[in-house]
TIBAMI-160694 format. One record per atom (N, C-alpha, C): x, y, z. Coordinates in steps of 0.02 Angstrom, whole numbers, plus 32768, in hexadecimal, padded with zeros to 4 digits. Layout:
N
XYZ ...
# end
This chain:
394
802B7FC48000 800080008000 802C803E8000 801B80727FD9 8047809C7FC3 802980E37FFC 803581247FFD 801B81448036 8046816F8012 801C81C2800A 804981FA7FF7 803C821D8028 80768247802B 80968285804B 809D82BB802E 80A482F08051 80AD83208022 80DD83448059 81178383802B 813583B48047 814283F4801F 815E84208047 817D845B8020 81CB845F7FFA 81CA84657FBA 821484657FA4 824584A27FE6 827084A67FB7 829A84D17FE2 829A85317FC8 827D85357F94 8277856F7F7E 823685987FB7 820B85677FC4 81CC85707FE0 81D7856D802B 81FF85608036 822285348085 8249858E8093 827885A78063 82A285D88074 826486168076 823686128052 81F886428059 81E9865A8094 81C9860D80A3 819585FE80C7 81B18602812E 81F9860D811D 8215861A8153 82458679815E 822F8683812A 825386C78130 823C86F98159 825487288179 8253874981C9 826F879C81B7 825E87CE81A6 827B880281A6 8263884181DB 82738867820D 826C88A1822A 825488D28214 821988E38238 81FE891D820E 81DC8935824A 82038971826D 81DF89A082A8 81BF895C82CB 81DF892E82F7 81CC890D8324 819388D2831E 818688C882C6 8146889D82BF 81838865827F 814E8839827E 816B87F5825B 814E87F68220 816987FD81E4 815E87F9819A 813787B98192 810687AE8180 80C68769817F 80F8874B812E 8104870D8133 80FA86F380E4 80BF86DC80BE 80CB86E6807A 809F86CE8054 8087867F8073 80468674805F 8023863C804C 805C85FC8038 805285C7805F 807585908052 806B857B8007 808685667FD2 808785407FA2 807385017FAE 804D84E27F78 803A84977F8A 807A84797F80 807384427FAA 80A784057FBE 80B083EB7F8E 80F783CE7F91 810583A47F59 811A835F7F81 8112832A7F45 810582D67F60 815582DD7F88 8161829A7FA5 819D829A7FC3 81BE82497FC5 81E282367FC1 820381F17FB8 81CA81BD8002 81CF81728000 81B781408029 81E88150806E 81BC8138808E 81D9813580EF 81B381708117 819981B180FB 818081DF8112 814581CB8145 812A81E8816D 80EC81D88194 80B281C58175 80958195818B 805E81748157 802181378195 7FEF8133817B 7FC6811B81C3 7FB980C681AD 7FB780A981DC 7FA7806881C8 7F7380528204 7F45801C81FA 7EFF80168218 7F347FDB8254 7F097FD5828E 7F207FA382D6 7F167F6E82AF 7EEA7F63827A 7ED67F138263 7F0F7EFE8247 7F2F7F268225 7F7D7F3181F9 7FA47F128212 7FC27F338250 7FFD7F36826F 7FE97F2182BA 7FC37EEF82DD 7FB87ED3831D 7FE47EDD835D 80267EDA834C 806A7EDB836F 80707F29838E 80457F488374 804E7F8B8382 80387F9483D5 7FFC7F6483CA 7FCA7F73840F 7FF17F768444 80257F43844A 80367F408489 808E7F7D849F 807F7F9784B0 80B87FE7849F 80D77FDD8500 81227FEA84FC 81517FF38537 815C80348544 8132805D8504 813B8093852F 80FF80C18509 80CB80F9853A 8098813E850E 808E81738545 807981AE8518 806881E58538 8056821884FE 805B82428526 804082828502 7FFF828E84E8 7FC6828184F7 7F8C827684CF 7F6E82B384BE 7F4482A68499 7F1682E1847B 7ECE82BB8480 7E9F82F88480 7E4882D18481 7E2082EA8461 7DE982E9844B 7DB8831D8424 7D6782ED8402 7D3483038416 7D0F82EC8422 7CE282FE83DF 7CC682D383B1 7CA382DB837A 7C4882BB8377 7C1A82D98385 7BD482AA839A 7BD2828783B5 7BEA82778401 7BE78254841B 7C1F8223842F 7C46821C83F3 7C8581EF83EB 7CC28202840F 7CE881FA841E 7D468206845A 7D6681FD8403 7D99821A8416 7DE2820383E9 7E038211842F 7E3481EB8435 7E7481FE8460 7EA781EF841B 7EE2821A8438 7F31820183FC 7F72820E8424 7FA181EC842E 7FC081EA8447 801181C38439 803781CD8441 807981B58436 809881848448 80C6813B8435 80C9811F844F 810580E48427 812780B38446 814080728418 813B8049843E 81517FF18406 81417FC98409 81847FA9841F 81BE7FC88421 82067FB68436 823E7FC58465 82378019846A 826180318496 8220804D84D4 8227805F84F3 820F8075854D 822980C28549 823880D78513 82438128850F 822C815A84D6 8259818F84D3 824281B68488 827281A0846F 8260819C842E 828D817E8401 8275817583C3 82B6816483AB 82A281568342 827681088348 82408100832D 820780F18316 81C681018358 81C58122837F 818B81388397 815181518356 812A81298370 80F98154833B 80A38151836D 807C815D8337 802481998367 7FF281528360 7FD7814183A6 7FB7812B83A0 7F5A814E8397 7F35813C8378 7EF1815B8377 7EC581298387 7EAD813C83B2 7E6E810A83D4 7E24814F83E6 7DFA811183EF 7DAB812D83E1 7D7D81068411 7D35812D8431 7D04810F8456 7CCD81158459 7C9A8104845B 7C6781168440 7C2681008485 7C4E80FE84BA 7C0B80F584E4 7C488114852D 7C5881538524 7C58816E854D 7CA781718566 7CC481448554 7D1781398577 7D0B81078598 7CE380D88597 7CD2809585B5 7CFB806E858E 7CF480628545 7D3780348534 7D4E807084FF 7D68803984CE 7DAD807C84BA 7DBC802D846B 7DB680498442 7DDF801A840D 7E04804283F8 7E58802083C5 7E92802983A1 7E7C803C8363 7E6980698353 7E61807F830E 7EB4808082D8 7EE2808F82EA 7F24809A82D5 7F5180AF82D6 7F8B80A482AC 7FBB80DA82C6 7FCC8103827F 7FEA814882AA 802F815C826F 8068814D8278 809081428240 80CB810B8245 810E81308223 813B811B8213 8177815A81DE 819E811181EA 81B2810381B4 81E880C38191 821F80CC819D 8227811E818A 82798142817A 82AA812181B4 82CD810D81D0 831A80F881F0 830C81328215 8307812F825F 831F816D828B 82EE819D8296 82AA817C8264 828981E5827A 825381C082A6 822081D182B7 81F381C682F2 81BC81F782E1 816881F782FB 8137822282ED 812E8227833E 810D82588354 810082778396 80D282B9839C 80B982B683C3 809C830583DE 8052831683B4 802382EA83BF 7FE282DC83AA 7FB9831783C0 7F908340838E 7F5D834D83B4 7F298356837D 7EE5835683A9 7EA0833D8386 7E7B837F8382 7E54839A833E 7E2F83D28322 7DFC83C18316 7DB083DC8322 7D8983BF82F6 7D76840482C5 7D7084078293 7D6F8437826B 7D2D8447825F 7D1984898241 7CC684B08251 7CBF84858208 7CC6845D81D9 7CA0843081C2 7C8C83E681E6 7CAC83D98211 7CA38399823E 7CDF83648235 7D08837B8217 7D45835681F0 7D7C83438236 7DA983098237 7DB682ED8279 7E2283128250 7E2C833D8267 7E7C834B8272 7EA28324829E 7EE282F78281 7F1682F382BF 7F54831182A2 7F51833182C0 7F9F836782BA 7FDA835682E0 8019833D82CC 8052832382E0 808C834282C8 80C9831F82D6 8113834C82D4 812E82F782C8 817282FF82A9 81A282D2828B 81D582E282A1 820F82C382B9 825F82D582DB 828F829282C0 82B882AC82BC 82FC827D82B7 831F825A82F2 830682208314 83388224834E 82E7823C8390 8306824B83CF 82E3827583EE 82E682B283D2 82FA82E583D2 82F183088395 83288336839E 831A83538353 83418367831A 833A83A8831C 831183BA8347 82E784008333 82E5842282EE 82CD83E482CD 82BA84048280 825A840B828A 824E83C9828B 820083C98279 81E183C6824F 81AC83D2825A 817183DD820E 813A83C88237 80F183FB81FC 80BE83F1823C 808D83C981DE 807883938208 804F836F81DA 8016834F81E2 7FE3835281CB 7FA6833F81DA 7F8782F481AB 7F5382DC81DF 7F2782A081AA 7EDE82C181D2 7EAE82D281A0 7E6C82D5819C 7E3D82B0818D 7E15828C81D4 7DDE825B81C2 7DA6829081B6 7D8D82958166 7D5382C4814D 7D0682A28189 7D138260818C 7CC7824C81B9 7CDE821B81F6 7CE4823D8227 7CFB82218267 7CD081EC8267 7CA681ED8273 7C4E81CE829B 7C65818E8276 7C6781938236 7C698145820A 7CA6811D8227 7CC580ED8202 7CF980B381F5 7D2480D781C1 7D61810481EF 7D94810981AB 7DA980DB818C 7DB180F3813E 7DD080C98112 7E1280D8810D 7E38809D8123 7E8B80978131 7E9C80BC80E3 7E8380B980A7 7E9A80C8806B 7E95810E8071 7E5081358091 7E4981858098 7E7F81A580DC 7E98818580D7 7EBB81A98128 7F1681AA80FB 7F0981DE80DD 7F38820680BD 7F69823A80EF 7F9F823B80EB 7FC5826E810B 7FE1829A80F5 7FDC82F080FE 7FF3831E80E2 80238354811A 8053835880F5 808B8392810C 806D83C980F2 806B83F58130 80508443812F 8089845B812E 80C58456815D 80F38479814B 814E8460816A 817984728168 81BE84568167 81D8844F819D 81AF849C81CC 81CD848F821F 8195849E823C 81A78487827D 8183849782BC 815F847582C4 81358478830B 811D84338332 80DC84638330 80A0843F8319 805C84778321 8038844A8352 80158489837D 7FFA848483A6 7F95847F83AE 7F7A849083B9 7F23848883C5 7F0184B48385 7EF684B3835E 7EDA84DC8339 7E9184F1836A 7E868541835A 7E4A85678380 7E2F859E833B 7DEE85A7833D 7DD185D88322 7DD686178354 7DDA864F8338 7DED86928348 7DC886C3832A 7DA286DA8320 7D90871982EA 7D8886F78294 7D6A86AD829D 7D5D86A3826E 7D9986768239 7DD786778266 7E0886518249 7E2686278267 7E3B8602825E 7E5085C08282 7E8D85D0828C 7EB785D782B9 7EF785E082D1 7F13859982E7 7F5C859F82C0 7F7C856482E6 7FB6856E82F1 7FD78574834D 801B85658357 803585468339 808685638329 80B085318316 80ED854E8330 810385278362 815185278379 818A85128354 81B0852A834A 81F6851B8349 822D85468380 824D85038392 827384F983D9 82A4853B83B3 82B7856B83DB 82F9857F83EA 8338856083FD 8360855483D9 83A2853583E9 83EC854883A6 8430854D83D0 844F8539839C 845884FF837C 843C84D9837F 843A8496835D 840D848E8315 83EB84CA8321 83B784C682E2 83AC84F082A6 841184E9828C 84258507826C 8401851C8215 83D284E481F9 83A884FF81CA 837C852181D5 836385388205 832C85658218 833A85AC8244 838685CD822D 837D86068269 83568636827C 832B8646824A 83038686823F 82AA867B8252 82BE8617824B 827B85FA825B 826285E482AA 828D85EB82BB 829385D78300 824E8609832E 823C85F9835F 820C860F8380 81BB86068384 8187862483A2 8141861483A1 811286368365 810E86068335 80E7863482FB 809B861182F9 8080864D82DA 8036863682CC 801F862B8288 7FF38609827B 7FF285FB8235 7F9986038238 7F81860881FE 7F31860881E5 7F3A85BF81CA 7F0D858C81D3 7EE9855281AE 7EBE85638193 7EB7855D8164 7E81854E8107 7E8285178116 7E458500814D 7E2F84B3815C 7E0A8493811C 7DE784C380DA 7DBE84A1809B 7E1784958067 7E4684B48073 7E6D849B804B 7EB38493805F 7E9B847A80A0 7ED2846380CD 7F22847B80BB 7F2884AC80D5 7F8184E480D0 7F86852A80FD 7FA5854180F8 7FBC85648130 7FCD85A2811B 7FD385D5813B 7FF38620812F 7FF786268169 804686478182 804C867081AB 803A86AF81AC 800F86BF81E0 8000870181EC 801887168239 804F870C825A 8060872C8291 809C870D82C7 80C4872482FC 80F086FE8313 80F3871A8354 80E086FF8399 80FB870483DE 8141871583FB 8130874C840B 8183875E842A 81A187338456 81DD87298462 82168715846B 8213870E84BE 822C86DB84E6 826286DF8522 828E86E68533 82BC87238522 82FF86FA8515 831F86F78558 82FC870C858B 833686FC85C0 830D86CA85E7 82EE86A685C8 82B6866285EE 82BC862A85B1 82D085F285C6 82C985BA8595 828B85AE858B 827885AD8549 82388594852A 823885598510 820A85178523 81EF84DF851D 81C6850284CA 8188852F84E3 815B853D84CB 811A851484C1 80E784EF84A0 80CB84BC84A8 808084E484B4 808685248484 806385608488 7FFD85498487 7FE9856F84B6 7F9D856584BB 7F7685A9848E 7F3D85B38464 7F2085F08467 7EE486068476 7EC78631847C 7E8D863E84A3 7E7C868E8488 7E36869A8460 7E2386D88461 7E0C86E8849F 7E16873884AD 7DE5876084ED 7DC9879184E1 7D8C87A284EB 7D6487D484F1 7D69880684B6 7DA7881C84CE 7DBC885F849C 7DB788738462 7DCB881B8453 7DDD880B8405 7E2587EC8416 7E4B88048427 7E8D87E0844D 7E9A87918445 7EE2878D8440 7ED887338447 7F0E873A8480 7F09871784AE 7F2C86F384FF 7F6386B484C9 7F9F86AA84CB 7FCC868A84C7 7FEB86788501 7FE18621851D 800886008550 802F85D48538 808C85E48558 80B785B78543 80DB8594857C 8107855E856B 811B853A85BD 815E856085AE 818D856585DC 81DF857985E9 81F9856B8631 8220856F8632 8250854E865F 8234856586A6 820E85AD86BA 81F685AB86D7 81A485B886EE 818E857A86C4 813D858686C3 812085988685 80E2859C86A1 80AE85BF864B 80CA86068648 80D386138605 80BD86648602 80A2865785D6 807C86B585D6 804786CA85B4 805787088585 802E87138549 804A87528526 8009876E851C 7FED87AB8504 7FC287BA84E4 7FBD87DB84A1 7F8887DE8474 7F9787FF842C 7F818839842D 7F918881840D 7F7B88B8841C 7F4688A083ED 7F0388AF83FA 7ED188AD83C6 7ED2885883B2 7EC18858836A 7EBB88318333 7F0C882B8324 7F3C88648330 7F6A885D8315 7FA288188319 7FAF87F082F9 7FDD87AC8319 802787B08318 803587ED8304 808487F1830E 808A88268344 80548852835E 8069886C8398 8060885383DA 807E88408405 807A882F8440 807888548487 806A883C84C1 807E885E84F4 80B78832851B 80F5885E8539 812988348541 811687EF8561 811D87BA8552 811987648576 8134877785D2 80FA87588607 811287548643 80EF8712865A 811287058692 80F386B686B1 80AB86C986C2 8090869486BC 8040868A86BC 803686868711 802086C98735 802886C1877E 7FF9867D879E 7FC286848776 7F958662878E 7F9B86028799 7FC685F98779 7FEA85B48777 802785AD879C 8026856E87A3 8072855A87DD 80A2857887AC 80E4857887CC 812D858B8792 813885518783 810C85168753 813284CD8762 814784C88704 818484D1870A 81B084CE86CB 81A18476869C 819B843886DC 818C83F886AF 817B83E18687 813283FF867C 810083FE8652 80D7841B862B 80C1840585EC 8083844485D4 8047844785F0 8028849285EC 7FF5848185FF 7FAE849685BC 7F6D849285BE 7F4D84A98586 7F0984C685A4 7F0F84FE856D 7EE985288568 7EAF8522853F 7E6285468545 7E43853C8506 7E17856E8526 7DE3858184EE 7DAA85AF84E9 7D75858E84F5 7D4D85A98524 7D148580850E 7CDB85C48502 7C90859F84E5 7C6885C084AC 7C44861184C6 7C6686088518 7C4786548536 7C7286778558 7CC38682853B 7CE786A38545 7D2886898584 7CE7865185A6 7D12863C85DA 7D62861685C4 7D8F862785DB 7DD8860785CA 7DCE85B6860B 7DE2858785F5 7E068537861C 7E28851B8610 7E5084FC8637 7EA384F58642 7EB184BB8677 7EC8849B864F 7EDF8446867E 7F158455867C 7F4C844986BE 7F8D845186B6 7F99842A8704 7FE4841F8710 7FED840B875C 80038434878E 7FBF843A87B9 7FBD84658820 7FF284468826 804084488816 807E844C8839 80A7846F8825 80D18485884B 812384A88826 8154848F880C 8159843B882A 8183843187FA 817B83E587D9 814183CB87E7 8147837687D3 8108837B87C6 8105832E877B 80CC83308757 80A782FD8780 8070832787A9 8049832587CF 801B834C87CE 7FD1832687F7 7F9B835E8813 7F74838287D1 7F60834887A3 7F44838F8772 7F078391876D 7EF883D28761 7ECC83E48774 7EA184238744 7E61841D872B 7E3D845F8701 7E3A848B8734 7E2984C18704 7E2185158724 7DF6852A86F5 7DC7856886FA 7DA7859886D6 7DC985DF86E6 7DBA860486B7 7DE1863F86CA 7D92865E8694 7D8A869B86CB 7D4286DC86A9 7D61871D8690 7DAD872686B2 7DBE87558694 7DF5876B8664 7E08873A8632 7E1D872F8617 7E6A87128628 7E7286F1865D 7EC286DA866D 7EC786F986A4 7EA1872186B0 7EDB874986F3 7ECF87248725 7EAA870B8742 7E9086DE877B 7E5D86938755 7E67866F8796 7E54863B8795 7E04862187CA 7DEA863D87A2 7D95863A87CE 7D8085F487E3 7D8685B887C0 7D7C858287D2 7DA9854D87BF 7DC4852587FB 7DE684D487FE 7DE0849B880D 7DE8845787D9 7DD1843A87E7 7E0783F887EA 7E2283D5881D 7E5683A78826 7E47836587E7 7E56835287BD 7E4C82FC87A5 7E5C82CD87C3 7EA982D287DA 7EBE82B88801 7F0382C68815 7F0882AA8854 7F4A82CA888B 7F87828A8876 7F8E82568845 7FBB823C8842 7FE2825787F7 8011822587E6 8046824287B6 80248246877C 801E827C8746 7FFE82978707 802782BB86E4 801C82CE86AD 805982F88682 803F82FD8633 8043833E8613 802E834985EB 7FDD834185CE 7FBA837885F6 7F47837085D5 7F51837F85A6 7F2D836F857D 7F0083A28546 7EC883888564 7E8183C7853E 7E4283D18543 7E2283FC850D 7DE483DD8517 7DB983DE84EA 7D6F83F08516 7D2F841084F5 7CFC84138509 7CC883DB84D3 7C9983B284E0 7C75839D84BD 7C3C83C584AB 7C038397848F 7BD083D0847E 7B9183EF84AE 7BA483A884D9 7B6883B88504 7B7783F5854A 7BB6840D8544 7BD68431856B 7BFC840385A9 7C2883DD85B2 7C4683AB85C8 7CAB83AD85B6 7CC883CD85ED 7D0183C085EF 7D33838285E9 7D4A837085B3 7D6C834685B0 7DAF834085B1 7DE2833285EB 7E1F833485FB 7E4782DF85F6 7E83830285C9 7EA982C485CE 7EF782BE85CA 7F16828885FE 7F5782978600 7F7382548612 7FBE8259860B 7FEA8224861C 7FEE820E864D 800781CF866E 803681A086AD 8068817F86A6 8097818886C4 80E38159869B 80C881428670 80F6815C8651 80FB81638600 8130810D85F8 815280FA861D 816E80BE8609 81718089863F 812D80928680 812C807186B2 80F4804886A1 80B1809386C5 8078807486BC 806380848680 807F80A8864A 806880BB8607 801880CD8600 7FED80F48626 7FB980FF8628 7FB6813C860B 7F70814785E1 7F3E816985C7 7F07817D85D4 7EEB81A88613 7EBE81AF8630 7E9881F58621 7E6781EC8648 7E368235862F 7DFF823B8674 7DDC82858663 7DA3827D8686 7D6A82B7866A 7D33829E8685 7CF482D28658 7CEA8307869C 7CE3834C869C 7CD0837786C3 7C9983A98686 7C6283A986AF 7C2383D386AD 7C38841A86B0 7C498446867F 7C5B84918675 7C3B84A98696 7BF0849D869B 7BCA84CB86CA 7BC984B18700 7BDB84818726 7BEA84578778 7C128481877E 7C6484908758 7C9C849F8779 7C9184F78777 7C5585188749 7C55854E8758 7C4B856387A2 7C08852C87AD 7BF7853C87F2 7C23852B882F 7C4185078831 7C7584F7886B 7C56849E8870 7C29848B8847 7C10843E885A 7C2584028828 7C66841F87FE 7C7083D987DF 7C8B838787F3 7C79835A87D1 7C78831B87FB 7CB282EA87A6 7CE082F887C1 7CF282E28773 7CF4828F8757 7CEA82768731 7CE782368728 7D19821386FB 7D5581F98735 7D7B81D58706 7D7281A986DB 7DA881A686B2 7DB4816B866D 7DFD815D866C 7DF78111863C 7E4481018621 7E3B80F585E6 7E5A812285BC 7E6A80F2856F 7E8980C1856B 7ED480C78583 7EFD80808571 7F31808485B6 7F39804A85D6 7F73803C8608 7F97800C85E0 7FC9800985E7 800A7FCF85DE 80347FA78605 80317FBB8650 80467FAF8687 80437FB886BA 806C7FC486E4 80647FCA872B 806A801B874F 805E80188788 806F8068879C 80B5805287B2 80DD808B87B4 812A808387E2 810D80A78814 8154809D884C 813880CB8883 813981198885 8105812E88A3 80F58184889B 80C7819D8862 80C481598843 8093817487F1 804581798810 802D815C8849 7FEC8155884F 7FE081A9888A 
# end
């Protein structure tokens, strides 16, 4: 079975990354060029019925969730050989349909190539109903090169067809993050790590934003997040419109979340980046952000300072500055939420457990309007365990 890819030559690559100064704002590039095909080994999906051997994995984490009529996707990272990150990690995608009570292996994404690995899943559902998983590619643990690439199930609800689950390169670098509607456009983080090591990309380096053309799936940058430079940036960027018109930008760094704001609509002006008071200083982990449909901002991240522990949702009414309501999931070891709202108004949180112990995938449902009031009762779930707890994980 054959599986295309697509990328950007290098004419489009030197474009599509160019950076010039102009009175304190970031020169936007043109519109991505469509992709061109790319040689075998690239990332490509194959069904659990396929590849069986997959099921049983020594090592996962990182998940993503997103809820389509009723249905769960969880996606998440993981292999079948080593107990770490490493070259052939690749995304597992699993699905449920009666609540998070059971959970089937829908598939994975996979990459052939010698040395590279897929990682860093996260789930969109798009204002046509269309199912996004958005991922990143590395050499090694990584390379800090990247590329942010997507597979689109057009009809979640049904039985994908292993033949329609096509994979496309949006673009050459960076690790993209949650896609959000904003003023009518779909915004999507995309990080690229700061380092000298990531010598093809100097000018590319940092937190940029891009527009998705979800009907013809590609990208334009329209904007870029200022800089830390005297704070190491992870990044692992959240976004969130407020009130104003404004968009709230949350990133992780060495010490804690920070936060930026946009003057206006504008996406290359910022207000200088400071730690997010309202959260612990806990540098470990990411935490995530999202909008929900009445302005209110919520945020799963871990009640500690310094260990991935204790996590826990929040609401925030006034746009970030405080934290009006909290709600614990749980007080043992966790690391890395994402979240999602369903339709019926229902918080859905989900995150890691040793990642190479007990290899767990867990979640829980909280009632938006319970936790407004101070009365939520949250109801755990497991997608997938693999093992055991070590000690301190529970």
């Amino acid at each position: 079975m054959s599986w295309t890819v697509r990328r950007l030559g290098l004419p489009a690559l030197l474009l599509a990354l160019a950076v010039t100064a102009d009175g304190g704002r970031v020169a936007v590039a043109r519109p991505l060029p469509a992709p061109l095909a790319v040689e075998a080994g690239a990332p490509h999906f194959v069904s659990a019925a396929a590849e069986p051997d997959r099921a049983q994995r020594s090592f996962q984490g990182v998940p993503a969730v997103a809820s389509v009529d009723g249905r769960l996707w969880v996606a998440f990272y993981g292999d079948d050989r080593i107990a770490e990150e490493g070259p052939g990690n690749f995304i597992v995608l699993k699905r449920s349909d009666d609540r998070g009570r059971s959970w089937s292996e829908v598939g994975y994404v996979v990459t052939d190539e010698p040395g590279m690995r897929a990682l860093d899943p996260q789930l969109w559902r798009d204002p046509d109903g269309a199912l996004w998983l958005l991922f990143t590619t590395t050499r090694g643990v990584s390379d800090l090169r990247y590329g942010v690439y997507a597979l689109v199930i057009d009809k979640p609800g049904g039985d994908p067809d292993p033949k329609a689950m096509v994979v496309r390169r949006l673009a050459d670098a960076g690790i993209p993050g949650r896609p959000v509607l904003i003023g009518g456009r779909v915004l999507l983080p995309v990080d690229l790590r700061e380092s000298p090591r990531s010598p093809l990309f100097p000018s590319g380096t940092g937190k940029w934003i891009y527009q998705l053309d979800y009907k013809r799936r590609s990208l334009t940058r329209v904007g870029r997040i200022p800089d830390t430079p005297d704070v190491l940036s992870f990044q692992e960027t959240s976004l969130a419109p407020l009130s104003d018109g404004s968009v709230l930008a949350m990133f992780r760094t060495r010490e804690g979340q920070y936060v930026s704001r946009s003057e206006g609509t504008d996406l290359n002006r910022w207000s200088p980046p400071e730690r997010w008071a309202a959260l612990p200083p806990n540098p470990e982990t990411r935490a995530r952000l999202i909008p929900l449909p009445d302005g209110t901002l919520a945020v799963a991240f871990n009640d500690d300072p310094r260990r991935r522990k204790r996590m826990t949702l929040a609401l925030s009414t006034d746009g970030g500055r405080t934290l009006a309501k909290t709600q614990l999931l749980t007080g043992g070891a966790a690391s890395y939420p994402d979240l999602t709202l369903d339709e019926h108004g229902t918080l859905i949180a989900v995150w890691d457990t040793g990642r190479a112990t007990k290899r767990e995938i867990a979640g829980a449902f909280v009632s938006e309007s319970a936790l407004s009031q101070g009365a939520a009762r949250p109801e755990r779930f497991v997608v997938d365990r693999q093992g055991a707890s070590a000690p301190g994980e529970e």
